[in-house]
DRENSE-731395 format. One record per residue (C-alpha): residue in one letter; chain; x, y, z. Coordinates in pm, whole numbers, plus 50000, padded with zeros to 5 digits. Layout:
<atoms>
<atom type="a" mol="A" x="X" y="Y" z="Z"/>
...
</atoms>
This chain:
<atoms>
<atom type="x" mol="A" x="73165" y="17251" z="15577"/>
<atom type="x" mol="A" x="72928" y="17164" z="15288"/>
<atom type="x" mol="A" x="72820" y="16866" z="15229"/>
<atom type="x" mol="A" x="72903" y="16801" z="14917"/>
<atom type="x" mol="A" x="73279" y="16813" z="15055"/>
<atom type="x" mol="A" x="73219" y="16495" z="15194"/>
<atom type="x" mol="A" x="73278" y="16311" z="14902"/>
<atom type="x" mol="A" x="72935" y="16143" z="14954"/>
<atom type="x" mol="A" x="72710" y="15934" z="14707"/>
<atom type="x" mol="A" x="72511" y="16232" z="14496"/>
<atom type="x" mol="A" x="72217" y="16054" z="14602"/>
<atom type="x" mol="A" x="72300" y="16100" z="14930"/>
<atom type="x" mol="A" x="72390" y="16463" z="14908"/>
<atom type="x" mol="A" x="72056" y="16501" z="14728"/>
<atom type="x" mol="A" x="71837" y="16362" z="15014"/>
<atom type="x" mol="A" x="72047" y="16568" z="15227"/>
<atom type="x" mol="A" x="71916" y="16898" z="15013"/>
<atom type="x" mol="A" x="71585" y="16770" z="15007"/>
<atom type="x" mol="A" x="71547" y="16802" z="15395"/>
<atom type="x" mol="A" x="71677" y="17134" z="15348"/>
<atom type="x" mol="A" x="72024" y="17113" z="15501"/>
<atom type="x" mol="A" x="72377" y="17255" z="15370"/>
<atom type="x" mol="A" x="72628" y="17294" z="15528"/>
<atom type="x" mol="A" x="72777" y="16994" z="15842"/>
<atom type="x" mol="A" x="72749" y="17016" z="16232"/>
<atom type="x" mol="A" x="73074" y="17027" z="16396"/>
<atom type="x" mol="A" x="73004" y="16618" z="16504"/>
<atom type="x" mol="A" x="72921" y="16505" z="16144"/>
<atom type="x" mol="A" x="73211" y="16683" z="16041"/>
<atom type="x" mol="A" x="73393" y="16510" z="16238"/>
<atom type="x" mol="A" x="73258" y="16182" z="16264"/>
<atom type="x" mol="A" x="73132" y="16079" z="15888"/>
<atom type="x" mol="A" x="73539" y="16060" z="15677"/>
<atom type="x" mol="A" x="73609" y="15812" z="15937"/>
<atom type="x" mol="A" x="73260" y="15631" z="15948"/>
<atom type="x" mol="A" x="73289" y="15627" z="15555"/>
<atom type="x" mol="A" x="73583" y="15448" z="15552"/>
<atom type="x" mol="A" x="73500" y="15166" z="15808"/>
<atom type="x" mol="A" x="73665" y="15328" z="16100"/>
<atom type="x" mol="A" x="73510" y="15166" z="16425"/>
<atom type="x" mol="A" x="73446" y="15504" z="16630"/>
<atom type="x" mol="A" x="73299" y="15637" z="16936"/>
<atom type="x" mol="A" x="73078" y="15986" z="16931"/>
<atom type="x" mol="A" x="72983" y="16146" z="17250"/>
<atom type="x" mol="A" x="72732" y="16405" z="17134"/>
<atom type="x" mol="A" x="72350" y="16413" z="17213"/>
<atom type="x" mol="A" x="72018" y="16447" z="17090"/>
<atom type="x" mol="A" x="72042" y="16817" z="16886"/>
<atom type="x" mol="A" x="72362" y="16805" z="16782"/>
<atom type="x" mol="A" x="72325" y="16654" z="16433"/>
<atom type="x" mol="A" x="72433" y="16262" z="16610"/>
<atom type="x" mol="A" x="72177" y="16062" z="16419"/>
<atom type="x" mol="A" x="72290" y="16219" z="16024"/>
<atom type="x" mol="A" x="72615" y="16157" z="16163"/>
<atom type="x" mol="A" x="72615" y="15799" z="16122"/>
<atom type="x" mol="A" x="72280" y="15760" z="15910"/>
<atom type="x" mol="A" x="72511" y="15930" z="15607"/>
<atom type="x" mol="A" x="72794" y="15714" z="15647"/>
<atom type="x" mol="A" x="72572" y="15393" z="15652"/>
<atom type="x" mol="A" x="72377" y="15480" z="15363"/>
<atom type="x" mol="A" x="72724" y="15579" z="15165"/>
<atom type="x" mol="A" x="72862" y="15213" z="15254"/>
<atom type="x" mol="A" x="72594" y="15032" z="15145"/>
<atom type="x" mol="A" x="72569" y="15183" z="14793"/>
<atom type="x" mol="A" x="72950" y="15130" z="14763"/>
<atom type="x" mol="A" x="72876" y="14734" z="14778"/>
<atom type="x" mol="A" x="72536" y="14687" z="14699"/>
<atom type="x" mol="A" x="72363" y="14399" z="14819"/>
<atom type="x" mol="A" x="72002" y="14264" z="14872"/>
<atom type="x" mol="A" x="71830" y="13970" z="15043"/>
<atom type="x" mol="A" x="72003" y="14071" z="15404"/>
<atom type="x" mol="A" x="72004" y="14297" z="15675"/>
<atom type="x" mol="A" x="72342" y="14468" z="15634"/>
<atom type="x" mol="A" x="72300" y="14767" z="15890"/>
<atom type="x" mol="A" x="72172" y="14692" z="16255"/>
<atom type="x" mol="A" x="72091" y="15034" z="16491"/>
<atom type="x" mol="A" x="71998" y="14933" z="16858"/>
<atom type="x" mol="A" x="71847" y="15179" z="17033"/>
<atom type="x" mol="A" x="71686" y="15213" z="17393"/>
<atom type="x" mol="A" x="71314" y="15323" z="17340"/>
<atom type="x" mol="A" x="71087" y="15304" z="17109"/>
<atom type="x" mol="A" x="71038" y="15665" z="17015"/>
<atom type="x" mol="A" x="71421" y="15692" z="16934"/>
<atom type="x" mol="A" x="71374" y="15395" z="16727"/>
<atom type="x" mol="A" x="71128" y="15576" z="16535"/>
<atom type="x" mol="A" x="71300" y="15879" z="16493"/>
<atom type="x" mol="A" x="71626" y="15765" z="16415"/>
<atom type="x" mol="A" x="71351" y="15563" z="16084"/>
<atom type="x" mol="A" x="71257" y="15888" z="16018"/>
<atom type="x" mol="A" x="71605" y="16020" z="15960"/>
<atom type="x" mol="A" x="71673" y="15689" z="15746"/>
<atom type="x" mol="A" x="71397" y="15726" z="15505"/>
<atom type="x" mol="A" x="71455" y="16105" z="15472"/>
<atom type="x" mol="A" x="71796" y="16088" z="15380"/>
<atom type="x" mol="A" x="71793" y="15779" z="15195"/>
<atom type="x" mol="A" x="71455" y="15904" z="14986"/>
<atom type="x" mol="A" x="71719" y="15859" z="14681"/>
<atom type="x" mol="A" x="71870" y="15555" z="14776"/>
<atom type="x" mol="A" x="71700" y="15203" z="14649"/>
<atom type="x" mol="A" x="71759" y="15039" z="15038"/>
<atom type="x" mol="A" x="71470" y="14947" z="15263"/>
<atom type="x" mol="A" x="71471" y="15031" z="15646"/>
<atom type="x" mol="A" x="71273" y="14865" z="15912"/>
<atom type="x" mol="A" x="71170" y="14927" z="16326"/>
<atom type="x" mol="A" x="71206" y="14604" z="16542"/>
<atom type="x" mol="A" x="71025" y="14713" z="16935"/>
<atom type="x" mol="A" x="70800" y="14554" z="17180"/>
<atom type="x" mol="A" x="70475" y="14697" z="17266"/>
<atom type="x" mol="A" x="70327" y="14650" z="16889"/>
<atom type="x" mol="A" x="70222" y="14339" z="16657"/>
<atom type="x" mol="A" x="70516" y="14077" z="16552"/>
<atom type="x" mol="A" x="70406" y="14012" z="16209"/>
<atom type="x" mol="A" x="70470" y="14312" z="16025"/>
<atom type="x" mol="A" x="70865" y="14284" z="16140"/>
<atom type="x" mol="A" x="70859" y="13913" z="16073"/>
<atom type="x" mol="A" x="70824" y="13990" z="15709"/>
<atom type="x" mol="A" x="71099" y="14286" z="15730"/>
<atom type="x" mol="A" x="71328" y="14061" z="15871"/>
<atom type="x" mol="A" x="71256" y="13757" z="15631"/>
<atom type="x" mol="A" x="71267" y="13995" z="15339"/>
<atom type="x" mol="A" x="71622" y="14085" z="15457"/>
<atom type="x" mol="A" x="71554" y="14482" z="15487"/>
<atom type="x" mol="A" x="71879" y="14627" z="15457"/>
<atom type="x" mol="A" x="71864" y="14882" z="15775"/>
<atom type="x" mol="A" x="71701" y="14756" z="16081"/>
<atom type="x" mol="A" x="71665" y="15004" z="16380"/>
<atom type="x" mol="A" x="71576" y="14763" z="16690"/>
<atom type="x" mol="A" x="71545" y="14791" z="17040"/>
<atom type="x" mol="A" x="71712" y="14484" z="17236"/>
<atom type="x" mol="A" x="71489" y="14327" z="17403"/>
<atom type="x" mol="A" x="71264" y="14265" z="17119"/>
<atom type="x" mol="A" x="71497" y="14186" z="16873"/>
<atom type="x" mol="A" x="71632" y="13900" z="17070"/>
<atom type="x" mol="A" x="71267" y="13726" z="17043"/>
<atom type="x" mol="A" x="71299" y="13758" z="16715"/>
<atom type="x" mol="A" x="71641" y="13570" z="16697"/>
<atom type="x" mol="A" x="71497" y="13270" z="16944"/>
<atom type="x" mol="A" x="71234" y="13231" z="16729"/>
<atom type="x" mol="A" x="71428" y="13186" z="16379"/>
<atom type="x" mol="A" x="71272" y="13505" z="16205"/>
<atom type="x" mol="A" x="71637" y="13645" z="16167"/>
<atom type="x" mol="A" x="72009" y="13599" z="16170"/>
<atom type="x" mol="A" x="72272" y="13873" z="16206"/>
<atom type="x" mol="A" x="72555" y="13675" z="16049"/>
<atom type="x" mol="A" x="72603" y="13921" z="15737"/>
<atom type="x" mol="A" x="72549" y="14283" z="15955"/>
<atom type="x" mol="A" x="72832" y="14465" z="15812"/>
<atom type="x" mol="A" x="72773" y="14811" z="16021"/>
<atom type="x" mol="A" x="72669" y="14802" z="16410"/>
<atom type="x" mol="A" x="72550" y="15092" z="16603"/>
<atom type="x" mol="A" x="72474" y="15113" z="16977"/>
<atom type="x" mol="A" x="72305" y="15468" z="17001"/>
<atom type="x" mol="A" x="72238" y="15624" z="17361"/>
<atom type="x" mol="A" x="72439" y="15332" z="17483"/>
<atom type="x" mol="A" x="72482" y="15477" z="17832"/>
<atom type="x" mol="A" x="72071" y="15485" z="17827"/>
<atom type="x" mol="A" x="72062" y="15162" z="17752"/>
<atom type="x" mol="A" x="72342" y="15004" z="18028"/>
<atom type="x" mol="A" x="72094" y="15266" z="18243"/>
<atom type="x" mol="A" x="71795" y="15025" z="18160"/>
<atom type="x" mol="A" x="71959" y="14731" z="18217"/>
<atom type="x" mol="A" x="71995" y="14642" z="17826"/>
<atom type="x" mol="A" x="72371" y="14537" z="17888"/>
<atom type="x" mol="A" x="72308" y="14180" z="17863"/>
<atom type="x" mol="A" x="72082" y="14162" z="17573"/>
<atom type="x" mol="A" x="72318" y="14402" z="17391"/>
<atom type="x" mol="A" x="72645" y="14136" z="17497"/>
<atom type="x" mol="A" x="72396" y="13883" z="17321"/>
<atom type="x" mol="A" x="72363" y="14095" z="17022"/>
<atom type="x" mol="A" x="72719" y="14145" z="16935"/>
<atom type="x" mol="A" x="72782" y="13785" z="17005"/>
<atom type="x" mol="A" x="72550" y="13731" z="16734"/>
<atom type="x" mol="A" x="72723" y="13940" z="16483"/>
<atom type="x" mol="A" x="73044" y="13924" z="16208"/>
<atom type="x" mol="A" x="73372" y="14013" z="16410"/>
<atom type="x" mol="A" x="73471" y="14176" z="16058"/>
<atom type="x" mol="A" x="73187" y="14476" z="16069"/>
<atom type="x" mol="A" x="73209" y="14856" z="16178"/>
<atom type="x" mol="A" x="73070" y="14904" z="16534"/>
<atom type="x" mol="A" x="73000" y="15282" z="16596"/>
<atom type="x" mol="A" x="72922" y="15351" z="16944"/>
<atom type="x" mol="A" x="72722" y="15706" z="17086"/>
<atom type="x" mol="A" x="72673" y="15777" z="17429"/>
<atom type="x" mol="A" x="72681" y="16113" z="17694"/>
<atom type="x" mol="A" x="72858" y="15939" z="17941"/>
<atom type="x" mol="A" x="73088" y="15680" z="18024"/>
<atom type="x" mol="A" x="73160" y="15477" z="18336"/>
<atom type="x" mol="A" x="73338" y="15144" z="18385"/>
<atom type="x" mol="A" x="73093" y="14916" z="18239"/>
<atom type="x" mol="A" x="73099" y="15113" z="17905"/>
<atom type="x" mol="A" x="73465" y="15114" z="17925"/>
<atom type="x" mol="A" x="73420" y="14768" z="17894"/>
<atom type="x" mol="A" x="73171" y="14699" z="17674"/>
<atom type="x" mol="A" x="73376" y="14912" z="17428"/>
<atom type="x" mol="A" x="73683" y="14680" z="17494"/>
<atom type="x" mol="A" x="73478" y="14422" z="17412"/>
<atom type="x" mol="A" x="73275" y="14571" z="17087"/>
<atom type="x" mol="A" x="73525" y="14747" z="16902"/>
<atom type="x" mol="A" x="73849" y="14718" z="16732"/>
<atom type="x" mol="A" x="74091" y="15063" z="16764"/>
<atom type="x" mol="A" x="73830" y="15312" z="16795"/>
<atom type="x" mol="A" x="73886" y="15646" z="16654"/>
<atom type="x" mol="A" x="73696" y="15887" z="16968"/>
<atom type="x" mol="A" x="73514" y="16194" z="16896"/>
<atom type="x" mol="A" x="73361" y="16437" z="17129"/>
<atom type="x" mol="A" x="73079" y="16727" z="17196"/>
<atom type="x" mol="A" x="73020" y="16868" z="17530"/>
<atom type="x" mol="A" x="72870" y="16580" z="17683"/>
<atom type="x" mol="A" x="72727" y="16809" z="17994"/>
<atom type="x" mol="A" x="72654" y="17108" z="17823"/>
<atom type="x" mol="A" x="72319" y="17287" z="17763"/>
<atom type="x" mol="A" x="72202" y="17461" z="17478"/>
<atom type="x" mol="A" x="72271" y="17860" z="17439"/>
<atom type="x" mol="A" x="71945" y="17910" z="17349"/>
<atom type="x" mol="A" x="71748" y="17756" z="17638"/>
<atom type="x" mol="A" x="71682" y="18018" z="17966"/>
<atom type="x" mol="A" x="71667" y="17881" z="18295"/>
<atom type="x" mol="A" x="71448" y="18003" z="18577"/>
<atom type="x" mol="A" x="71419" y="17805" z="18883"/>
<atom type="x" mol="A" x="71106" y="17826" z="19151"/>
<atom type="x" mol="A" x="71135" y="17747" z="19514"/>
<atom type="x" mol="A" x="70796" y="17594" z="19659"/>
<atom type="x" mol="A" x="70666" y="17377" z="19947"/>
<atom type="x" mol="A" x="70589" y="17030" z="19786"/>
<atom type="x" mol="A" x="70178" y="17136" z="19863"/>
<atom type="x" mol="A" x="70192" y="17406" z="19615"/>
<atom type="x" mol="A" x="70387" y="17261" z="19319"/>
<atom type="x" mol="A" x="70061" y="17160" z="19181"/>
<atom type="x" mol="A" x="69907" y="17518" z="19222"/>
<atom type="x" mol="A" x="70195" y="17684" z="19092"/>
<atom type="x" mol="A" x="70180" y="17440" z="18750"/>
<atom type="x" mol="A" x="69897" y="17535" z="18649"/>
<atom type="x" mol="A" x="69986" y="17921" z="18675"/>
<atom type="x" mol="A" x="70296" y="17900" z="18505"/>
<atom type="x" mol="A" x="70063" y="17751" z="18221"/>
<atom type="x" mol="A" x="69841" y="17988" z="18233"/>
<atom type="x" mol="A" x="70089" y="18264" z="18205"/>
<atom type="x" mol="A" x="70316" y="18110" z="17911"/>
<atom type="x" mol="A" x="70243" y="18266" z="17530"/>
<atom type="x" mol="A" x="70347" y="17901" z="17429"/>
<atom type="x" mol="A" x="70222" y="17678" z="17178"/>
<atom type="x" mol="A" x="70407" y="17337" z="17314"/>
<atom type="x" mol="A" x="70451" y="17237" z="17690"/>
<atom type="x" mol="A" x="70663" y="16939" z="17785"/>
<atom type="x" mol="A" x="70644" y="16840" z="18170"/>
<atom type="x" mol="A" x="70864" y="16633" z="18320"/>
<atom type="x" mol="A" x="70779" y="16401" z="18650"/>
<atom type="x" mol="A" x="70979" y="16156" z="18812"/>
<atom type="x" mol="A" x="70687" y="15898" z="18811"/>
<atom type="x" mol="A" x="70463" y="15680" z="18550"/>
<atom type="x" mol="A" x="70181" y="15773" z="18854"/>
<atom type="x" mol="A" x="70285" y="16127" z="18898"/>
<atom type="x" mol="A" x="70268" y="16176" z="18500"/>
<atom type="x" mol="A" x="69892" y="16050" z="18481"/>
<atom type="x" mol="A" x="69760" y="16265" z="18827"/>
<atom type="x" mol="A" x="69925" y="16575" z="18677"/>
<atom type="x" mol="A" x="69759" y="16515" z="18346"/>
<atom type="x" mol="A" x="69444" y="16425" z="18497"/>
<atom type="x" mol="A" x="69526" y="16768" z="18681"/>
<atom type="x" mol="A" x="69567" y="16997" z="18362"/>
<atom type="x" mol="A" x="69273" y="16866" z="18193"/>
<atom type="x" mol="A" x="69052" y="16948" z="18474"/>
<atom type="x" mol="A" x="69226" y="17302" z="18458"/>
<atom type="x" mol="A" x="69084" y="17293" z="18080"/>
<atom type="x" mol="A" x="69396" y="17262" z="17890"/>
<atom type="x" mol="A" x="69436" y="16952" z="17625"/>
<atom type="x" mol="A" x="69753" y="16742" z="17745"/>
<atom type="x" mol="A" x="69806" y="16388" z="17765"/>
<atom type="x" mol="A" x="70082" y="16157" z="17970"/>
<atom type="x" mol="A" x="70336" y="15943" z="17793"/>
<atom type="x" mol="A" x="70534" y="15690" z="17953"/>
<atom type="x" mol="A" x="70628" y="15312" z="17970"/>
<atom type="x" mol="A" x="70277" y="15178" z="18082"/>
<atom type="x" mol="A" x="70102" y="15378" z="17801"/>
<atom type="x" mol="A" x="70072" y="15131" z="17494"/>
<atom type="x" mol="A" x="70327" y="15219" z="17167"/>
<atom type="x" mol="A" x="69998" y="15335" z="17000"/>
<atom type="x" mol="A" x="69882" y="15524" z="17245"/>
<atom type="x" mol="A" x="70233" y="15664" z="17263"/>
<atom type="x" mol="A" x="70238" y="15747" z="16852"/>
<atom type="x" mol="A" x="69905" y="15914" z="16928"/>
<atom type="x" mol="A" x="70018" y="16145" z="17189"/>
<atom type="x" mol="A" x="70375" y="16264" z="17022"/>
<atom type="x" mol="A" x="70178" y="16279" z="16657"/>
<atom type="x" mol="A" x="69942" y="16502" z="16833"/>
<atom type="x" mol="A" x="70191" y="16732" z="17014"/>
<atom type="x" mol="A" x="70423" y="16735" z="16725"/>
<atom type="x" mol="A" x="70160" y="16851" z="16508"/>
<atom type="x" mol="A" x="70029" y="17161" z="16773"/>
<atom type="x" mol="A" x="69720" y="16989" z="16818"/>
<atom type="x" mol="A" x="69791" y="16900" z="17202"/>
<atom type="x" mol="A" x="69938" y="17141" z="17366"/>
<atom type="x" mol="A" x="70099" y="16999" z="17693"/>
<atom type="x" mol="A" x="70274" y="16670" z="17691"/>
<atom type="x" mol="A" x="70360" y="16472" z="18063"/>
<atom type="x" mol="A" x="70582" y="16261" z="18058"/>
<atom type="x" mol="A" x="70885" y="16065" z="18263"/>
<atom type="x" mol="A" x="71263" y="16065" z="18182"/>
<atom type="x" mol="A" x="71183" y="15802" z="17873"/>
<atom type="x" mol="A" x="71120" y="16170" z="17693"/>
<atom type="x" mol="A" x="71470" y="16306" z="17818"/>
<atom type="x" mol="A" x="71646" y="16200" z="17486"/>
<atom type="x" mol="A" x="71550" y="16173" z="17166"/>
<atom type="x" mol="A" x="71259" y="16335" z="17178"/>
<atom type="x" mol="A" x="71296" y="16571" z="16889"/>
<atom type="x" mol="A" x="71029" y="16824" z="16808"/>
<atom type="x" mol="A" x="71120" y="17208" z="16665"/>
<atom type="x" mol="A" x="70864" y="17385" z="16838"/>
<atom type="x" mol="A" x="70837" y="17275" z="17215"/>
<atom type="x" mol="A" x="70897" y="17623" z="17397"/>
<atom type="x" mol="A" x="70883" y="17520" z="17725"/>
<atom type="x" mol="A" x="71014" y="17232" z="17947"/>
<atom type="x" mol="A" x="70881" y="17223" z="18305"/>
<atom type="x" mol="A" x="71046" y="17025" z="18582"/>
<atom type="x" mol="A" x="70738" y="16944" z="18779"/>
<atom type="x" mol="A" x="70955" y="16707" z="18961"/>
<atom type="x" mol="A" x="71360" y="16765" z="19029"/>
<atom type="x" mol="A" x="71538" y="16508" z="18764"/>
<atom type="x" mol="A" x="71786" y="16220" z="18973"/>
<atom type="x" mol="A" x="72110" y="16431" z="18779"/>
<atom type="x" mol="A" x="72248" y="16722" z="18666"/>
<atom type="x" mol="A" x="72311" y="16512" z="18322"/>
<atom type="x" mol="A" x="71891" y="16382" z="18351"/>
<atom type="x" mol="A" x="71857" y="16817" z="18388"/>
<atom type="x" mol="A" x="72064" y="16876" z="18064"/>
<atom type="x" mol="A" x="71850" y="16575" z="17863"/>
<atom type="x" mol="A" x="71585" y="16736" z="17966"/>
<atom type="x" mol="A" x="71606" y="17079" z="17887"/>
<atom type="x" mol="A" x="71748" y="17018" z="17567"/>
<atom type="x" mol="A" x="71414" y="16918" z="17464"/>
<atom type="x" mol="A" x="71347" y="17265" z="17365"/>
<atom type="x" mol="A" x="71571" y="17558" z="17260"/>
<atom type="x" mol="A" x="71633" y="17331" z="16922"/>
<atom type="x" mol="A" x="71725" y="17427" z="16560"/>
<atom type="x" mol="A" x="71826" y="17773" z="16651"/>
<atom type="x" mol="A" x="71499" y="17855" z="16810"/>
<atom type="x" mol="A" x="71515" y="18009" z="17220"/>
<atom type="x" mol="A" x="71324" y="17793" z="17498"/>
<atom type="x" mol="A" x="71230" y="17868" z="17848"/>
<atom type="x" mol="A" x="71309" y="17571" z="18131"/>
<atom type="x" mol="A" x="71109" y="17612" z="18424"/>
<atom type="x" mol="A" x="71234" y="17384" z="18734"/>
<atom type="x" mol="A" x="70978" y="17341" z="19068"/>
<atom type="x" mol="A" x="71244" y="17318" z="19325"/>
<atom type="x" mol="A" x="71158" y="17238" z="19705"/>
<atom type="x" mol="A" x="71398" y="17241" z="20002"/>
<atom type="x" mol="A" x="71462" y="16889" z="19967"/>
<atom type="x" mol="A" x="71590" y="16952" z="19583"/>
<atom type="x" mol="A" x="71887" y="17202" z="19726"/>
<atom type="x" mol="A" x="72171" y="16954" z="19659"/>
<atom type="x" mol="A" x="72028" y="16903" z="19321"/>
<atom type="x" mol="A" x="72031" y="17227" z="19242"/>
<atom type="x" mol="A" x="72358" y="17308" z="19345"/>
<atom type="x" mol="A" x="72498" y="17017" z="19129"/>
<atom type="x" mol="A" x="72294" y="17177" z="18831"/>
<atom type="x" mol="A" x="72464" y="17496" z="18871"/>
<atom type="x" mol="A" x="72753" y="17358" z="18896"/>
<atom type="x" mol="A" x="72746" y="17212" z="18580"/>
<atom type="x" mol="A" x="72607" y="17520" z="18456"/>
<atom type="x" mol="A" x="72874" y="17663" z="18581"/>
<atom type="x" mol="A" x="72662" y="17988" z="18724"/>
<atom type="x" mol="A" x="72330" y="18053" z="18991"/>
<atom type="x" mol="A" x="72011" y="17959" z="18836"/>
<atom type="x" mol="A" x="71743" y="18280" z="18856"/>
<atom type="x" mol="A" x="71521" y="18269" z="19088"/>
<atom type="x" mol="A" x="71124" y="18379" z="19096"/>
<atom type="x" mol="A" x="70858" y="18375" z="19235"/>
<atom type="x" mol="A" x="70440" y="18390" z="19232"/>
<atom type="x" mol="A" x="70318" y="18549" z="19506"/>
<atom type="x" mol="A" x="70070" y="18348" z="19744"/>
<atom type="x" mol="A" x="70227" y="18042" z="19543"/>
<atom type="x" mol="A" x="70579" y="18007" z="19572"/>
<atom type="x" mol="A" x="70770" y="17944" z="19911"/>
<atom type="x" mol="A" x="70990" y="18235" z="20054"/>
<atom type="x" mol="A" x="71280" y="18018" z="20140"/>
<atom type="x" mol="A" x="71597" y="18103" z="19958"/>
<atom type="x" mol="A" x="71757" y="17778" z="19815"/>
<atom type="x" mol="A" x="72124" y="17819" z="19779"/>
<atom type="x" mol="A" x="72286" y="18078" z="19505"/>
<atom type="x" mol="A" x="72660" y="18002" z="19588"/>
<atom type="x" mol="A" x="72797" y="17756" z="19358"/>
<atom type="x" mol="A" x="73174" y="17566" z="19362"/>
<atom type="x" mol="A" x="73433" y="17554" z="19071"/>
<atom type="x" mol="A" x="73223" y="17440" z="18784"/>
<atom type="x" mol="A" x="73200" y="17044" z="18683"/>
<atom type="x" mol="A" x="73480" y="16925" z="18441"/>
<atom type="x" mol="A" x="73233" y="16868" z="18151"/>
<atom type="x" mol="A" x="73391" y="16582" z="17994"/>
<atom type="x" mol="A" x="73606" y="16308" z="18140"/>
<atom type="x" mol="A" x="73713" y="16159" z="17867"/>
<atom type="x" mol="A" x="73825" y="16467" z="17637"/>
<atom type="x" mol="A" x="74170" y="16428" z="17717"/>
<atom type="x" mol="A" x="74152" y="16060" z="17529"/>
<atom type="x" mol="A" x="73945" y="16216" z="17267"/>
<atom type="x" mol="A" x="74078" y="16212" z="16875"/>
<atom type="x" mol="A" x="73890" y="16526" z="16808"/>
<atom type="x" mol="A" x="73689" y="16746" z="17018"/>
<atom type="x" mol="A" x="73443" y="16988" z="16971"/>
<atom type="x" mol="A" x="73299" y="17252" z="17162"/>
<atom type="x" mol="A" x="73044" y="17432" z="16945"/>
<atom type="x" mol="A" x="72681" y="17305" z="16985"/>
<atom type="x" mol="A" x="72476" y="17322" z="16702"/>
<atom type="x" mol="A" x="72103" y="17195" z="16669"/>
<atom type="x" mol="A" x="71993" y="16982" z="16359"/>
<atom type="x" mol="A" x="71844" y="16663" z="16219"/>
</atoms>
């Protein structure tokens, strides 16, 4: 549907235009009547599908409807910085019209700049948990007028132990608010943090396990030796402009990069040890074309949203089928086709029978000669995965995926 159906703020609708965008993805259409009108709600979509518009709109609607300054009135918590920063991005592109002002709250960067956001009472505030918490102890905020809550990649951030820090959080906010809740996957503990966090939540759901149309998958068998050999020739023989590499390690991610360079190609590594400048740096750089191979661990798997990235690698075998989907979904994006390239060794076979399973078909197999191992991982695959466990309880579902914001 259009936009302009939505019965949104025409500043709203004009921000939308201005980033280029018409008509809704199947989750916003979905998800933002019911955000709009204070409906607590729970989205299972990911990164691609249009998630982050689909309750930045809403928020930015609610405000203007009761305008009010002097307070933060919207709270996002997020699990890493990067999404943090992108789900900004989204803010102040959409809300270019609008007169609110947004802020980042993270560790791994200076204090003072988000002691005066805070104090000033900017209206949205994106956080991560652990560093907004500090902030709380030491008297630069309160939460006790956050009308709108969302917990974004929540299963991430149960994953990364966040689940007390977030219990804090909500302990610290109005019972009367809108909690909106987003997450891939849910297990007991979410079950019952959403008990817990929201009032009669309207559910609405994406393929959870699903991977883009657009991406190809190719998998290579080789002996753990040659998996650094065979890297750098599947570099060497990609026409691509953006390489994203994916290792299981913070010490794997540095050797390989250390690796490529020596190979004479520009990359650099990004993961938890590397400092949030250093980080910026590195994604500003491969965002812009200007490096061409990024290395990084899983904290790249979601939200990592940049157009052009053509290829995703698999140096190491992810710990899921759902880490393989994150993953992957890195490229393929707004419409465009992307390549995923997985180094498999014997050891990986279970793994990659689980990923075809949730494929629900045989990955292709190939091969470099003198590189790649001649053992033939398994092709045959069982009944494919039931994609979502929760669609049955779902309010609406949706099975078309669609990239965007």
């Amino acid at each position: 549907m259009k936009f302009e159906s939505l019965k949104l703020d025409d500043r709203i609708i004009r921000g939308v235009q201005d980033a280029g965008y018409h008509e809704t993805t199947p989750i916003q259409e979905a998800v933002i009547p019911s955000a709009s009108n204070g409906q607590d709600l729970i989205g299972t979509a990911q990164t691609g599908t249009g998630k982050t518009a689909a309750f930045v709109l809403p928020i930015l609607h609610r405000l203007i409807q009761n305008p009010g300054k002097g307070r933060t009135r919207a709270l996002i918590v997020t699990p890493t910085r990067e999404l943090a920063e992108q789900i900004q991005g989204v803010v102040k592109v959409l809300g270019k019209h609008m007169p609110f002002r947004s802020a980042t709250v993270y560790g791994g960067v200076g204090m003072q700049p988000q002691v005066e956001a805070l104090r000033r009472g900017f209206e949205i505030i994106v956080a991560c948990p652990g560093r907004l918490l500090d902030h709380v102890a030491q008297g630069n905020t309160r939460l006790d007028a956050v009308e709108i809550l969302v917990l974004d990649e929540a299963d991430r951030m149960l994953d990364m132990g966040f689940l007390p820090s977030v219990q804090k959080i909500i302990k610290l906010l109005p019972t009367a608010r809108q909690t909106m809740l987003f997450s891939a996957t849910f297990d007991a503990t979410m079950e019952r943090l959403i008990k817990n966090a929201l009032r009669r939540p309207q559910r609405f759901c994406v393929d959870a396990a699903v991977p883009a149309e657009t991406v190809s998958h190719t998998l290579y068998p080789v002996a753990q030796n040659m998996k650094s050999s065979l890297l750098l020739q599947l570099i060497k023989k990609t026409v691509a402009q953006t390489i994203l590499v994916f290792t299981r390690t913070k010490h794997r991610a540095d050797r390989v990069v250390n690796m490529v360079k020596r190979a004479g190609h520009n990359a650099a590594a990004l993961h938890s040890n590397k400092s949030q400048s250093q980080r910026q740096h590195a994604l500003a750089q491969f965002r812009s074309g200007r490096l061409s191979i990024l290395v990084a661990t899983d904290i790249a798997a979601r939200g990592l949203d940049i157009a052009g990235i053509s290829h995703v690698i698999n140096y190491d075998m992810p710990d899921s089928a759902t880490t393989y989907i994150h993953r992957i979904g890195r490229t393929g994006r707004a419409s465009r086709t992307g390549d995923a390239l997985t180094l498999a060794t014997w050891e990986d076979a279970d793994m990659v029978r689980d990923i075809e399973r949730i494929l629900g078909t045989p990955i292709k197999r190939e091969a470099l000669e003198g590189i790649t191992d001649n053992m033939a991982l398994p092709v045959k695959i069982d009944k494919p995965v039931q994609r979502m466990t929760m669609s049955n309880r779902c309010t609406v579902s949706v099975s078309r995926r669609i990239h965007a914001f």
